[in-house]
N, C-alpha and C positions, 0 to 999 in steps of 0.2 A: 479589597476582596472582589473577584469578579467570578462568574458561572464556570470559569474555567477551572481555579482554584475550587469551587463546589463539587466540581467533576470530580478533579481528583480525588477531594477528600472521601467524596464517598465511594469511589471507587477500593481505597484501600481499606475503609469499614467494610465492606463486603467481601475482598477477597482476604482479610486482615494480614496483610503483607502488603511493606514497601515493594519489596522486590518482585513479586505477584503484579500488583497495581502496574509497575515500571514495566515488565512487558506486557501486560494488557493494552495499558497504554502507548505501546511503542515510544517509552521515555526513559531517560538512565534511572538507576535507583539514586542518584544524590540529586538527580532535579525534582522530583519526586519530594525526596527528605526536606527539601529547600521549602518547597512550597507547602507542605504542613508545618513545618518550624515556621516561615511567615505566617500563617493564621494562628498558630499557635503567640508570636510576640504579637501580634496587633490584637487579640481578645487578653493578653496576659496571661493566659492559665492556661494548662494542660489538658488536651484532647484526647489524646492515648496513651495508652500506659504500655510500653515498653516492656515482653518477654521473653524467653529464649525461645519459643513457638511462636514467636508472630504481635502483633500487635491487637489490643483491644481496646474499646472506648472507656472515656473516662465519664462520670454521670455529667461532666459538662459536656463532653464529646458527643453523649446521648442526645443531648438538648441541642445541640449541633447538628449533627444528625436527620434529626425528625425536621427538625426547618427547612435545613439544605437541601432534602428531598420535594418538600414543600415549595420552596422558591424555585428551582429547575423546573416544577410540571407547572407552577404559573407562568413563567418565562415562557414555555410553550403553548400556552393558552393565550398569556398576551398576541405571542406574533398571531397565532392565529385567528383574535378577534381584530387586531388592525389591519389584517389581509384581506380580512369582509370589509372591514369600514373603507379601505383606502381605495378597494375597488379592483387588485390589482390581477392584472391577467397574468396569473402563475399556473396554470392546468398544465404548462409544457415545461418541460427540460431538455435542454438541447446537451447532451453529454458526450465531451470528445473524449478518447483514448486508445493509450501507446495500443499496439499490434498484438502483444502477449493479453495483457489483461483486457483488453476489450474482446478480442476471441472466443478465450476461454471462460470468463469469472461473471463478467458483468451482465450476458445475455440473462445469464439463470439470477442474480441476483435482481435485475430487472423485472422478472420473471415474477418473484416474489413478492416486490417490493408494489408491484401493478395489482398482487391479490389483497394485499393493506389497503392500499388509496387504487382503486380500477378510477376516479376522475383524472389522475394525473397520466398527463400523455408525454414518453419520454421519447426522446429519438438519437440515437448513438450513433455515431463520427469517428470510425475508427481508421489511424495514420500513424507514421511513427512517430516518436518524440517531439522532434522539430518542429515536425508539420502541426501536429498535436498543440504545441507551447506557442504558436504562431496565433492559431486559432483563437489563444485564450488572449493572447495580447491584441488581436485584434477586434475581440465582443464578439466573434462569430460560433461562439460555445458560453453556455454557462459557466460550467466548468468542467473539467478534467480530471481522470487518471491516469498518470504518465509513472513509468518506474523511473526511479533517482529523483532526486533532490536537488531545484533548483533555486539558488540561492538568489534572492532577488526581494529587495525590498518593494517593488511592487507588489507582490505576490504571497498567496496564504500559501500554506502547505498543510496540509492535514494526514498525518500517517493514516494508512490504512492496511496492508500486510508487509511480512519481510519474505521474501525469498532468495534462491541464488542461483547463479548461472553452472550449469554443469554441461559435459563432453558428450553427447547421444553418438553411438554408433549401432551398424547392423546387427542385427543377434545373431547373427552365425560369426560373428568378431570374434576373435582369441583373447582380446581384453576384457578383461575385469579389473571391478572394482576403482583403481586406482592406477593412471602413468604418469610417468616423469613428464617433466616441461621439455625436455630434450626431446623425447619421441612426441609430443601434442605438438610443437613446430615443423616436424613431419609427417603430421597426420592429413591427408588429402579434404581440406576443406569447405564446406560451402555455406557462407558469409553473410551478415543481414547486410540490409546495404547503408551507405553514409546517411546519418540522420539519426539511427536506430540506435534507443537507449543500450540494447543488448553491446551491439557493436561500442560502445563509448566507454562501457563499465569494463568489457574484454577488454579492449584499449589501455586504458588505467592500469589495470593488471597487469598486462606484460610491460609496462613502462617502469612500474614498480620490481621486475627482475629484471632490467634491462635490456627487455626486447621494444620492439612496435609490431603494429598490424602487417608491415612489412616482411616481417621475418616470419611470416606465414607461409603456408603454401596453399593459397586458395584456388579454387578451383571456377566457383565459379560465384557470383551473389543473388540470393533471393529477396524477394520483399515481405513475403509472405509466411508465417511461422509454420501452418497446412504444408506447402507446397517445401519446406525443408524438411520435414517431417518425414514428408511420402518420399521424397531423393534420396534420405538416409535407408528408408526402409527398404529402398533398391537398390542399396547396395553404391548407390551413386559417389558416396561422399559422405563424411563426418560432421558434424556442427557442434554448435555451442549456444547455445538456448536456456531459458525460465526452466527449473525445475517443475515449476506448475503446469506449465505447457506439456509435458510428457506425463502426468501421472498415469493418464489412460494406457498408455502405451508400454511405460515401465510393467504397469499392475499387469497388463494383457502379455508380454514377454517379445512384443514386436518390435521394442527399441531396449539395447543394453544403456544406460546412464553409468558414464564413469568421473570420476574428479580429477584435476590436476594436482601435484602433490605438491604442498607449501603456495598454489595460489589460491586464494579463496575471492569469490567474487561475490560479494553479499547483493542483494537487491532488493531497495526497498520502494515499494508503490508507495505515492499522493496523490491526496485531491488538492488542487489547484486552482482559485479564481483569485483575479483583480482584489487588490487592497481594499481599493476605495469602491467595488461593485455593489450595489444593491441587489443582493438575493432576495430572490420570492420565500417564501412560506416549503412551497414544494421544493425547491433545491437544497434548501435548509435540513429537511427532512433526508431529503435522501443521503444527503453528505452524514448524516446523524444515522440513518441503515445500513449504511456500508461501513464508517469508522467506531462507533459504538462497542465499548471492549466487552460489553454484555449483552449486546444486542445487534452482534455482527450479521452479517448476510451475504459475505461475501463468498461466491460460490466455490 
């Protein structure tokens, strides 16, 4: 049993659903199932009971429960009396991230997260993916938010949201809603450039209908998610970007968001540090403000 499994469990006592828990947690429902069925065979006995609404505790469950909450807020109270004892200079966080989500999410949740703890001084690094993933393998960042999933046994990944890549065009555009992939390969485009999570996930996608980047008609490439923003709004050229990136603009009517039909391009942010890193007290925290399925902050 480790704090992770505590996680869970009380995660699904509170929202009394596997499948609830599973996306709070950005985890499937049978990893989910797995990991109370484990505590469940290693104490022997049954923790919830099983109904056609949802799951509820069992009076061992209960006892379960009230500990597991108990041992998660010592576990926080440990690190943070060995933070004093050990002496350790954690007041800063040095926080790298991808282009979309440090832009848009992270300033304000920063924002917040400085009116909880105003000692903690963070300062944020934002580059595309690459450069971003470089940073962390190089110690030059605490850690990271980068979108996609990079598989690597050096490295943690901590889900933090899901989003997905959609078409922005002009609002005086004739499309709506939804075009075929035939016309989105002749759509006049302007492109993030080599590095960018955006561009790698697009990528994926048309290689899974047998296109490439290639079979585009790009126009011209941007680094910056602002400055493709403002070129679509003039009328410049189409893109392909973070739904989160646009909601402003969606909500205001100054960019149409349209989808490709039968590609879906899901996207999902992590936080990111070294296996073997020692996190302070205060990085600990924040990764716990921003990934937290009850106590999200992500703006």
């Amino acid at each position: 049993m480790d704090n992770y499994q505590l996680k869970i469990f009380c995660t699904v006592t509170r929202s009394q659903s596997f499948s609830k828990a599973a996306k709070l947690l950005h985890m499937s429902q049978p990893a989910v199932s797995t990991q109370i069925k484990n505590l469940e065979e290693y104490y022997e006995g049954q923790l919830f009971e099983r109904t056609p609404h949802g799951v509820i505790l069992t009076k061992a469950g209960e006892v379960f429960y009230s500990y597991a909450e108990k041992i998660l807020d010592l576990y926080d109270e440990m690190e943070q009396q060995l933070e004093g004892v050990l002496q350790r200079k954690s007041h800063q966080i040095i926080v790298g991230a991808s282009t979309t989500i440090g832009n848009v999410s992270l300033p304000c949740s920063i924002y917040l997260f400085k009116e909880e703890y105003p000692e903690v001084s963070i300062r944020l690094e934002i580059a595309n993916s690459d450069e971003v993933l470089r940073k962390v393998m190089a110690n030059e960042v605490d850690i990271a938010v980068i979108e996609g999933y990079h598989e690597s046994p050096e490295l943690n990944a901590i889900p933090v949201t899901s989003d997905e890549l959609v078409l922005i065009v002009p609002q005086h555009s004739q499309d709506e809603g939804s075009i075929s992939l035939e016309k989105f390969l002749k759509k006049p485009l302007i492109l993030r450039e080599d590095g960018s999570g955006t561009r790698k996930i697009l990528a994926a996608a048309l290689t899974q209908r047998g296109h490439s980047i290639n079979d585009l008609n790009v126009i011209t490439e941007m680094t910056t998610i602002d400055a493709i923003k403002s070129a679509v709004e003039a009328g410049l050229g189409e893109a392909i970007v973070p739904r989160l990136a646009v909601r402003k603009e969606a909500y205001l009517g100054s960019l149409k968001v349209l989808t490709i039909q039968g590609m879906d391009m899901p996207l999902d942010f992590n936080i990111i540090y070294p296996v073997h890193k020692s996190l302070s007290t205060a990085a600990k925290r924040f990764i716990r403000f921003l990934s937290d399925p009850e106590e999200r902050y992500l703006c």
